[in-house]
Backbone bond lengths (Angstrom), bond angles and torsions (degrees), N, CA, C in turn:
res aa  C-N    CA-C-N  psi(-1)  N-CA   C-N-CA  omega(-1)  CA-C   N-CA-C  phi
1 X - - - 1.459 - - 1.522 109.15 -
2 X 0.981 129.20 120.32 1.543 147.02 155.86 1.351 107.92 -49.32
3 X 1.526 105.76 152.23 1.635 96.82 -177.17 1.508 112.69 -127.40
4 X 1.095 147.67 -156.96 1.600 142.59 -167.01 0.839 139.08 -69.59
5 X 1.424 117.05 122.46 1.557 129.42 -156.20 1.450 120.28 -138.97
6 X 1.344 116.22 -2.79 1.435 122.81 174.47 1.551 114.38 -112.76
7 X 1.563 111.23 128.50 1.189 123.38 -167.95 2.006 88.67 -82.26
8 X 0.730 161.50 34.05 1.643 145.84 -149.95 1.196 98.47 -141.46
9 X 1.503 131.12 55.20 1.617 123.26 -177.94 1.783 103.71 -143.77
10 X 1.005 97.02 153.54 2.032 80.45 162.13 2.166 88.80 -150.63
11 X 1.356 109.49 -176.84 1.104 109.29 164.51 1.659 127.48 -44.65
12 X 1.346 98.45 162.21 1.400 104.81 -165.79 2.267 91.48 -102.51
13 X 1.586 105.49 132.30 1.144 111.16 -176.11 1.563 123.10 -82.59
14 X 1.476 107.37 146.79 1.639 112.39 -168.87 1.012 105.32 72.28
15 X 1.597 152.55 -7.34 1.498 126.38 -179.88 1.110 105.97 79.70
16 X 1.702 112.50 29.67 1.658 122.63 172.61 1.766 91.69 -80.30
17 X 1.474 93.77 153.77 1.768 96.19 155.01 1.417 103.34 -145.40
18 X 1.587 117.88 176.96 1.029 140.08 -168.31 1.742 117.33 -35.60
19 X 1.555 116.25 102.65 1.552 101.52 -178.66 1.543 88.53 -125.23
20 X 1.166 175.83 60.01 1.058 163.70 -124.09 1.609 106.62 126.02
21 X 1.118 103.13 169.38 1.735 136.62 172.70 1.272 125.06 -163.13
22 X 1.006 140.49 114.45 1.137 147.60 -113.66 1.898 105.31 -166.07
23 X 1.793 111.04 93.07 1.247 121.71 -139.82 1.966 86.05 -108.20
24 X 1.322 127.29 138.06 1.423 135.61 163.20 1.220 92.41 -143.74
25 X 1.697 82.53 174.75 1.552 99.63 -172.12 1.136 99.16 -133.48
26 X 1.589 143.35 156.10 1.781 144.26 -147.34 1.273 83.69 -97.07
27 X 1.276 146.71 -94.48 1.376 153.02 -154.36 1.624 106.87 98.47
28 X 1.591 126.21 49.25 1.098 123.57 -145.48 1.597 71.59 -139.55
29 X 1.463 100.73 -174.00 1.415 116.40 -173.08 2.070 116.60 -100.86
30 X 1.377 74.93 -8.80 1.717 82.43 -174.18 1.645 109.47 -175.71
31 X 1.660 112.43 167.82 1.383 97.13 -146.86 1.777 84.88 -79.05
32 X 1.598 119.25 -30.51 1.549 124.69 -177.95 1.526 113.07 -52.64
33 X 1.505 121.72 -22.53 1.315 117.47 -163.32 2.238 85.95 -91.57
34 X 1.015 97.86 -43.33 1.893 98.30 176.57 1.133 118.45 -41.80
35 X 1.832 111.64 -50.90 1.479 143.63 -160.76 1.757 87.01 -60.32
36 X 1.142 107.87 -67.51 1.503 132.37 179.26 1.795 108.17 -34.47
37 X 1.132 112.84 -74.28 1.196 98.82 162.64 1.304 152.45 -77.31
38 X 1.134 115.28 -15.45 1.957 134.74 150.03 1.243 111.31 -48.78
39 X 1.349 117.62 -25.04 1.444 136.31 -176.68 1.527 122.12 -88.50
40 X 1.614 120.40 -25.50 1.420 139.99 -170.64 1.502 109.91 -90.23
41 X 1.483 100.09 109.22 1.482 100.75 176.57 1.627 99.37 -50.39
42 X 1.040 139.03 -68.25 1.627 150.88 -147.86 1.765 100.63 -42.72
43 X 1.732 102.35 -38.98 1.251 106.74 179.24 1.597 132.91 -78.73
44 X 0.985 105.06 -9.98 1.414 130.24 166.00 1.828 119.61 50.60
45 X 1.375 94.40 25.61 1.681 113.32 177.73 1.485 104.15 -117.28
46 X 1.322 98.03 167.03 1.754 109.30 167.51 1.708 103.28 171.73
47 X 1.360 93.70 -177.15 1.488 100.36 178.99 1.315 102.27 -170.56
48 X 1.729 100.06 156.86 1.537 104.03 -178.11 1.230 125.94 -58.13
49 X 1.261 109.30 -34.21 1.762 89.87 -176.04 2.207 84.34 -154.86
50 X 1.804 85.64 150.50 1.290 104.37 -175.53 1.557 106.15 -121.70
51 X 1.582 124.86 121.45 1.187 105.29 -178.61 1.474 89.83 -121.14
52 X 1.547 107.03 152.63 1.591 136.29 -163.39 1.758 92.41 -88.28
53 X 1.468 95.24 156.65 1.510 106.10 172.20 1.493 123.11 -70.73
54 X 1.554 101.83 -13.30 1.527 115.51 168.33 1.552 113.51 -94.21
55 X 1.342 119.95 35.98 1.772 119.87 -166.44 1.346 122.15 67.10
56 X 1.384 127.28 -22.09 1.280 122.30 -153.01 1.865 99.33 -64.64
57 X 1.319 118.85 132.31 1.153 115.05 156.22 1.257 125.44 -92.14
58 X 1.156 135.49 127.82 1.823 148.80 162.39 1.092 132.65 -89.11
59 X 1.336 139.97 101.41 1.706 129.45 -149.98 1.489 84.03 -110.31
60 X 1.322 110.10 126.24 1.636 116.06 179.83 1.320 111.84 -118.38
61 X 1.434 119.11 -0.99 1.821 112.28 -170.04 1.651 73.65 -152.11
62 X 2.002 113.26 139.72 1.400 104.15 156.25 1.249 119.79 -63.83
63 X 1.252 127.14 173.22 1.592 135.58 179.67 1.725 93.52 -64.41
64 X 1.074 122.65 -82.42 1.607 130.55 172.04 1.564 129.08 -10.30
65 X 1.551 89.49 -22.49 1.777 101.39 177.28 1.439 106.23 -105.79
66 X 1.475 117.90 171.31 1.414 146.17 172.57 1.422 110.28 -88.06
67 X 1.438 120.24 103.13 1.514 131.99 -154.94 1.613 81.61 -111.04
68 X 1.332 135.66 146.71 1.278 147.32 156.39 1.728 134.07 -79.72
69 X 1.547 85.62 56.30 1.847 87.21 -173.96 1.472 123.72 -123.69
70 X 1.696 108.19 13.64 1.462 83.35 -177.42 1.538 100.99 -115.50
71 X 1.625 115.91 -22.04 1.256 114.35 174.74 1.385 109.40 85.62
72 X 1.567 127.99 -164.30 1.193 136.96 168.83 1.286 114.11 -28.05
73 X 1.439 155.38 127.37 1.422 128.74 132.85 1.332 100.26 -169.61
74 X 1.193 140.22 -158.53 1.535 160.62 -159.42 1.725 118.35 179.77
75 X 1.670 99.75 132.10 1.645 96.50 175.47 1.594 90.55 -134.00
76 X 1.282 120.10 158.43 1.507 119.82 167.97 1.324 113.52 41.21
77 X 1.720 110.30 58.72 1.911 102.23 -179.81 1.463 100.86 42.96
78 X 1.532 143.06 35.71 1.721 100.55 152.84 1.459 87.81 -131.07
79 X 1.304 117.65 177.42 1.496 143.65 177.21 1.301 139.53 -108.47
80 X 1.131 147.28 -135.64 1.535 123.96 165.23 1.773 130.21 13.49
81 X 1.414 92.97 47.10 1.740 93.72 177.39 1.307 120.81 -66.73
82 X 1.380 135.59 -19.46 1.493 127.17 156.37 2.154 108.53 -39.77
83 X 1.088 100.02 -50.37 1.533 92.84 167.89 1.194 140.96 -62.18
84 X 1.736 87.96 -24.62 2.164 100.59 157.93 0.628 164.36 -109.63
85 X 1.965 97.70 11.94 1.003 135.46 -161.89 1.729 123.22 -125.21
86 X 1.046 111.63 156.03 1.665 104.38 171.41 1.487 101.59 -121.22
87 X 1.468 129.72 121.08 1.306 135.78 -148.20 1.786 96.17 -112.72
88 X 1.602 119.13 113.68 1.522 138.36 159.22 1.696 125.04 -85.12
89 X 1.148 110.73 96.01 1.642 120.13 -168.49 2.146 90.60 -89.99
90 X 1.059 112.96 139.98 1.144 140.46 170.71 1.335 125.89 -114.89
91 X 1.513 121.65 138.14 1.327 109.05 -151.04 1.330 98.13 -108.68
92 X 1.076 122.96 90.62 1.409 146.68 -146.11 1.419 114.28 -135.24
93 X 1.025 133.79 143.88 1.720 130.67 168.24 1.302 110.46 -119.16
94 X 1.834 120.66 12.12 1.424 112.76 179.19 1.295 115.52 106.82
95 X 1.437 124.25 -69.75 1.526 152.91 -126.14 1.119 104.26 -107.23
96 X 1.543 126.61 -10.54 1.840 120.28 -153.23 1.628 67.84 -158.10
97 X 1.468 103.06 147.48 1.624 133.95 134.89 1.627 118.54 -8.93
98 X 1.212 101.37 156.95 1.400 102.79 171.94 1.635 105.33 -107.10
99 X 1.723 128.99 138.89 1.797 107.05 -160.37 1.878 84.08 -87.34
100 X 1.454 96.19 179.03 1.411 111.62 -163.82 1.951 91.39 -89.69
101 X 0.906 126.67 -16.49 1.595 122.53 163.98 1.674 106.92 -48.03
102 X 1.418 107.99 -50.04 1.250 124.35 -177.69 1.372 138.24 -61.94
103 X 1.660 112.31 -41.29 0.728 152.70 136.65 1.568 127.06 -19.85
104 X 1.443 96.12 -71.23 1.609 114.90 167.17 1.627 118.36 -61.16
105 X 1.173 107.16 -37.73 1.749 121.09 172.05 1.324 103.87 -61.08
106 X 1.363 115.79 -53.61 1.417 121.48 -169.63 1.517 113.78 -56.72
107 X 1.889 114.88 -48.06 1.385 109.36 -171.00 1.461 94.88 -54.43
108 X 1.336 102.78 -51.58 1.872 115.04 -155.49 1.607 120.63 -33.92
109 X 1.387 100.13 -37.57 1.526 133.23 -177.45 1.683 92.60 -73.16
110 X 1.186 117.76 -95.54 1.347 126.94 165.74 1.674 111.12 8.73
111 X 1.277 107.35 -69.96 1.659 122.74 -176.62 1.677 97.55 -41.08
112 X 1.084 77.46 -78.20 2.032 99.06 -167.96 1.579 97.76 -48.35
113 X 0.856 138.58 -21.55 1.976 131.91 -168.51 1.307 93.05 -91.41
114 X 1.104 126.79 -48.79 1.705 141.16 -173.19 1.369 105.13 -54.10
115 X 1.184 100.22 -58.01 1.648 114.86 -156.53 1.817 91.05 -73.17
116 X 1.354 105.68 -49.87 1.907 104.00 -165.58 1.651 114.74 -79.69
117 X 1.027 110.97 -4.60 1.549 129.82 174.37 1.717 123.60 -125.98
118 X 1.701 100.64 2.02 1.633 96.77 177.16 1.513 108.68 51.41
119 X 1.044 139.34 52.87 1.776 151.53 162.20 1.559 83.53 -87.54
120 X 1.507 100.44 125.29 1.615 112.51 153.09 1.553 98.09 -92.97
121 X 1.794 112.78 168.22 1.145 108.90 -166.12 1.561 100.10 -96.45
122 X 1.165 119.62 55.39 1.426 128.31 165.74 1.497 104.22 -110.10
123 X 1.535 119.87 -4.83 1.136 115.60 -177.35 1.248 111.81 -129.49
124 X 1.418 107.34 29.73 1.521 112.35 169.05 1.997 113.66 -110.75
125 X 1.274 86.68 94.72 1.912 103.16 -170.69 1.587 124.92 -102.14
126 X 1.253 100.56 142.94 1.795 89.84 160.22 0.534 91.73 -65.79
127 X 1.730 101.85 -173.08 1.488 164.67 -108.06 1.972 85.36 -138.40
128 X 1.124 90.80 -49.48 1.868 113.10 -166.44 1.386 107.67 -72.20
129 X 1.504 111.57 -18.12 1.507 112.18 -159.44 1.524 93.76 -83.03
130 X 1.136 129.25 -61.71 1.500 159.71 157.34 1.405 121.80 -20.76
131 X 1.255 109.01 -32.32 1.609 121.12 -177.74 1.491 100.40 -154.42
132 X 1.021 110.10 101.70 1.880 125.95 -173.68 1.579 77.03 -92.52
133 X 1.549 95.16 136.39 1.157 110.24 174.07 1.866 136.57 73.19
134 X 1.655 96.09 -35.65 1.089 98.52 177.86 1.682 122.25 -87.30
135 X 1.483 100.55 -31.27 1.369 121.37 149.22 1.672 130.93 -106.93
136 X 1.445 90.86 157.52 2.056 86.31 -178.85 1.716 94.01 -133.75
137 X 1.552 128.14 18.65 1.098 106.83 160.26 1.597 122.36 -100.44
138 X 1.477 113.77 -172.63 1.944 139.27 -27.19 1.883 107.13 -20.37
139 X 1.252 110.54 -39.81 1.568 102.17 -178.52 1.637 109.37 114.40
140 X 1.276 134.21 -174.66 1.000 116.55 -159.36 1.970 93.74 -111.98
141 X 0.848 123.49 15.42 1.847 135.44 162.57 0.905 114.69 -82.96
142 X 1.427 115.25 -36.61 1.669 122.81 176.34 1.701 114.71 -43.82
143 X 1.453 127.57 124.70 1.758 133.76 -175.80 1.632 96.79 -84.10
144 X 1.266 115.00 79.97 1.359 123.37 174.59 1.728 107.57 -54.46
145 X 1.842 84.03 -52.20 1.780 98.23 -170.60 1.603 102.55 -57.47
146 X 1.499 115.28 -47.54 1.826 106.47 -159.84 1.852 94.59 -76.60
147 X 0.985 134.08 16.40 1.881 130.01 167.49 1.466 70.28 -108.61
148 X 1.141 162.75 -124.45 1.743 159.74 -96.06 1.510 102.73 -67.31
149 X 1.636 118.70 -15.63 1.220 109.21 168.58 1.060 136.39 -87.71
150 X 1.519 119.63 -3.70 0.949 148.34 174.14 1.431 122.64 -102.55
151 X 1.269 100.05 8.88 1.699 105.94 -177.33 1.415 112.90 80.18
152 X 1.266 135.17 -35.63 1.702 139.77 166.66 1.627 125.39 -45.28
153 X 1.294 119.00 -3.46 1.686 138.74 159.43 0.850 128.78 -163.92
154 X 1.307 121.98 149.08 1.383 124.05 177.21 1.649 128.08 -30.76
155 X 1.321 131.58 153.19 1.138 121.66 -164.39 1.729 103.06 -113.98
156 X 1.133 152.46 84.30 1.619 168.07 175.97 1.924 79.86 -16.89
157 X 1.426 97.69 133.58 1.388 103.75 -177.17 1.869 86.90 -116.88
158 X 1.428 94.25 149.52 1.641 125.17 163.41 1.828 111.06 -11.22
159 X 0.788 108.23 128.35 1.966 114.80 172.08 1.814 93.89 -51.06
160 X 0.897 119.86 120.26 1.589 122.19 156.44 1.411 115.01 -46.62
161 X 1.355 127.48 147.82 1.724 111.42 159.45 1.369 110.66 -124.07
162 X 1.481 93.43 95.58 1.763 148.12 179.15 1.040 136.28 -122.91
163 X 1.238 143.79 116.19 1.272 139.43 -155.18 2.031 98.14 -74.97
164 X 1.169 112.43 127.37 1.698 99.64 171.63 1.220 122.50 -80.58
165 X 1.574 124.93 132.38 1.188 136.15 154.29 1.200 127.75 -80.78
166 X 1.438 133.92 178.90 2.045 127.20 150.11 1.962 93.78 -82.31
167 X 0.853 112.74 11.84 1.584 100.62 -152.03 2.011 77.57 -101.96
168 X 1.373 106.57 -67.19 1.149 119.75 -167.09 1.584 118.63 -92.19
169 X 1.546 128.19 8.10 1.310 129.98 112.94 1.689 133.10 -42.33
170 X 1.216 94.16 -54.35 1.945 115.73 -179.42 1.745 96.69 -34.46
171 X 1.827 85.13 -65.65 1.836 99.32 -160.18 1.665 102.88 -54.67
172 X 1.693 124.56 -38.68 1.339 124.39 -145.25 1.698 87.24 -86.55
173 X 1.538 136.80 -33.49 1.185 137.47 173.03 1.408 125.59 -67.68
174 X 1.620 121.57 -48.95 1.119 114.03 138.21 1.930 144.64 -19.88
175 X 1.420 83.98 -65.56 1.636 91.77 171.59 1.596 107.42 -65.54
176 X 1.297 141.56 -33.38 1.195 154.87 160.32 1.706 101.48 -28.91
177 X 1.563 102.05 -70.33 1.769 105.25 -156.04 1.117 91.16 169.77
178 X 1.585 121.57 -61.03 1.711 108.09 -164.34 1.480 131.44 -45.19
179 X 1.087 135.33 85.54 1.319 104.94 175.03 1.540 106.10 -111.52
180 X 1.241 122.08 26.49 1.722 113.12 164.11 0.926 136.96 -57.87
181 X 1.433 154.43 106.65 1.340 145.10 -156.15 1.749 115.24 -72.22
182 X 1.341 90.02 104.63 1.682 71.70 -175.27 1.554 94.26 -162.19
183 X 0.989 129.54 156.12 1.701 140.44 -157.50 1.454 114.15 -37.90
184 X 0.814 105.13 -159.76 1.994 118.16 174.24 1.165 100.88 -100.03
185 X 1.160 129.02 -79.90 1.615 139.16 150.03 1.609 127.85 16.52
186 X 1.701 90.03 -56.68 1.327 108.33 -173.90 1.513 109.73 -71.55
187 X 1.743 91.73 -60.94 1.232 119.44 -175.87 1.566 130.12 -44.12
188 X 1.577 96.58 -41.66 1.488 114.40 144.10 1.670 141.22 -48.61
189 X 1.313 96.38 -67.81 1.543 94.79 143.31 1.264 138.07 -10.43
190 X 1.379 105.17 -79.12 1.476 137.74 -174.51 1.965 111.15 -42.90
191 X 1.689 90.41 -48.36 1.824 103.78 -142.17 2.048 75.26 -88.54
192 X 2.221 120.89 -31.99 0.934 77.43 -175.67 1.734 120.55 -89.52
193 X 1.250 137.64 -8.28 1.210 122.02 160.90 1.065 152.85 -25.40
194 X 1.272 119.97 -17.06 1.737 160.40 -83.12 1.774 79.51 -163.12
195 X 1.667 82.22 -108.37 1.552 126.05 178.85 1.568 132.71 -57.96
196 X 1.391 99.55 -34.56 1.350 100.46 -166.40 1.577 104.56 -159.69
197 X 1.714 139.16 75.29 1.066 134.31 -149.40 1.758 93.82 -99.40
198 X 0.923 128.40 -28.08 1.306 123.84 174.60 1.351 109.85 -76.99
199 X 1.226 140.27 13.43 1.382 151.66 -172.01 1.512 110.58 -76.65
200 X 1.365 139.08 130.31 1.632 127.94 -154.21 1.464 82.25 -143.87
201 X 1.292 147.04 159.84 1.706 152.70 91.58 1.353 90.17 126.04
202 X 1.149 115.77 165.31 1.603 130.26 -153.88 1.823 113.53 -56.23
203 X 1.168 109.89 179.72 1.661 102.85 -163.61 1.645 108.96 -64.86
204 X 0.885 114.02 154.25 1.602 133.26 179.87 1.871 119.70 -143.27
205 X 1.455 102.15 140.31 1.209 94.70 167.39 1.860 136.65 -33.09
206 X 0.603 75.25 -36.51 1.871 91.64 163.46 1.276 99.82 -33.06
207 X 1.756 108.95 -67.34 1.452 129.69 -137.30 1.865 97.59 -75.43
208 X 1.403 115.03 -0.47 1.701 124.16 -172.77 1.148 96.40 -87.32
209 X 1.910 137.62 -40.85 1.069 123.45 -150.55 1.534 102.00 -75.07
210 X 0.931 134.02 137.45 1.737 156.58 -149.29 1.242 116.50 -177.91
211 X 1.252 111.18 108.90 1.017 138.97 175.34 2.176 103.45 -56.71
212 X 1.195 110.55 91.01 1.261 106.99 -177.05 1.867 101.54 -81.61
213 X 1.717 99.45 152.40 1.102 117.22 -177.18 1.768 126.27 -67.78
């Protein structure tokens, strides 16, 4: 692991520390063109650690500091998640898989954040979870299930057999994490990227199983 290289952090506010993890992916062309900008004062983002499509991990912000990567969003009624979070950029463009070099870096990392900050894996989230709508990463390629098999995320529980509502989606996403206010549509979206990325046509019982907090 490489160690700090991005000027884009300042303290973390209130004397919050690390409760979350908080997983994106660059959408860049390479892990040097990411490195490059995580790195640019002008750009005014970054994140703790960047791992390459070849495994390499890069720790660019200490854990202890306020890394600039999640931006706008909300999980569990609170706000300012750069302060609660430790933010994992993936060198990813979206569109293709994540390779299993990567993969393997990623649990490895995962372990050690968990273990040195006590994160249960209820608090290991996208990018997407956090900002419905405004974001759509890790993306829907991302192996949510093979990190939940390993204990590193939540594990998507069984379709209920329940007729679905918006009423009784709302409540099962809520209790989940979501509480951002933002459409059905969105909200849908959001929970299936998550949960259910092959998921197509209007809400369905499916769309209840939620992993409650």
């Amino acid at each position: 692991m490489d160690g700090l290289s991005s000027p884009n952090f300042g303290p973390r506010r209130n004397g919050l520390t690390p409760r979350l993890i908080v997983i994106h992916y660059t959408a860049m062309e390479s892990a040097d063109a990411a490195l490059a900008r995580l790195c640019d004062p002008q750009a005014e983002v970054s994140a703790h650690y960047l791992i390459s499509n070849h495994g390499r991990n890069l720790q660019l912000v200490a854990d202890d500091m306020r890394a600039w990567h999640a931006g706008a969003g909300e999980w569990a009624g609170q706000a300012d998640i750069n302060s609660r979070s430790i933010g994992i950029e993936l060198d990813n463009r979206g569109c293709h898989p994540f390779s299993e070099p990567q993969m393997g870096a990623l649990e490895a990392l995962l372990r050690t954040l968990m273990a040195r900050w006590d994160i249960p894996p209820a608090g290991v989230l996208g990018h997407s979870d956090i900002a419905p709508g405004r974001k759509s990463d890790p993306g829907p390629h991302f192996d949510w299930a093979r990190l939940a098999r390993q204990g590193l995320a939540l594990t998507t529980p069984a379709a209920p057999a329940e007729t679905a509502t918006e009423t009784g989606f709302r409540a099962a996403a809520r209790a989940a994490g979501y509480t951002s206010d933002v459409p059905l549509e969105t909200l849908l979206a959001a929970t299936r990227l998550r949960h259910g990325p092959w998921r197509r046509g209007p809400l369905c019982a499916a769309d209840l199983a939620l992993p409650p907090l």
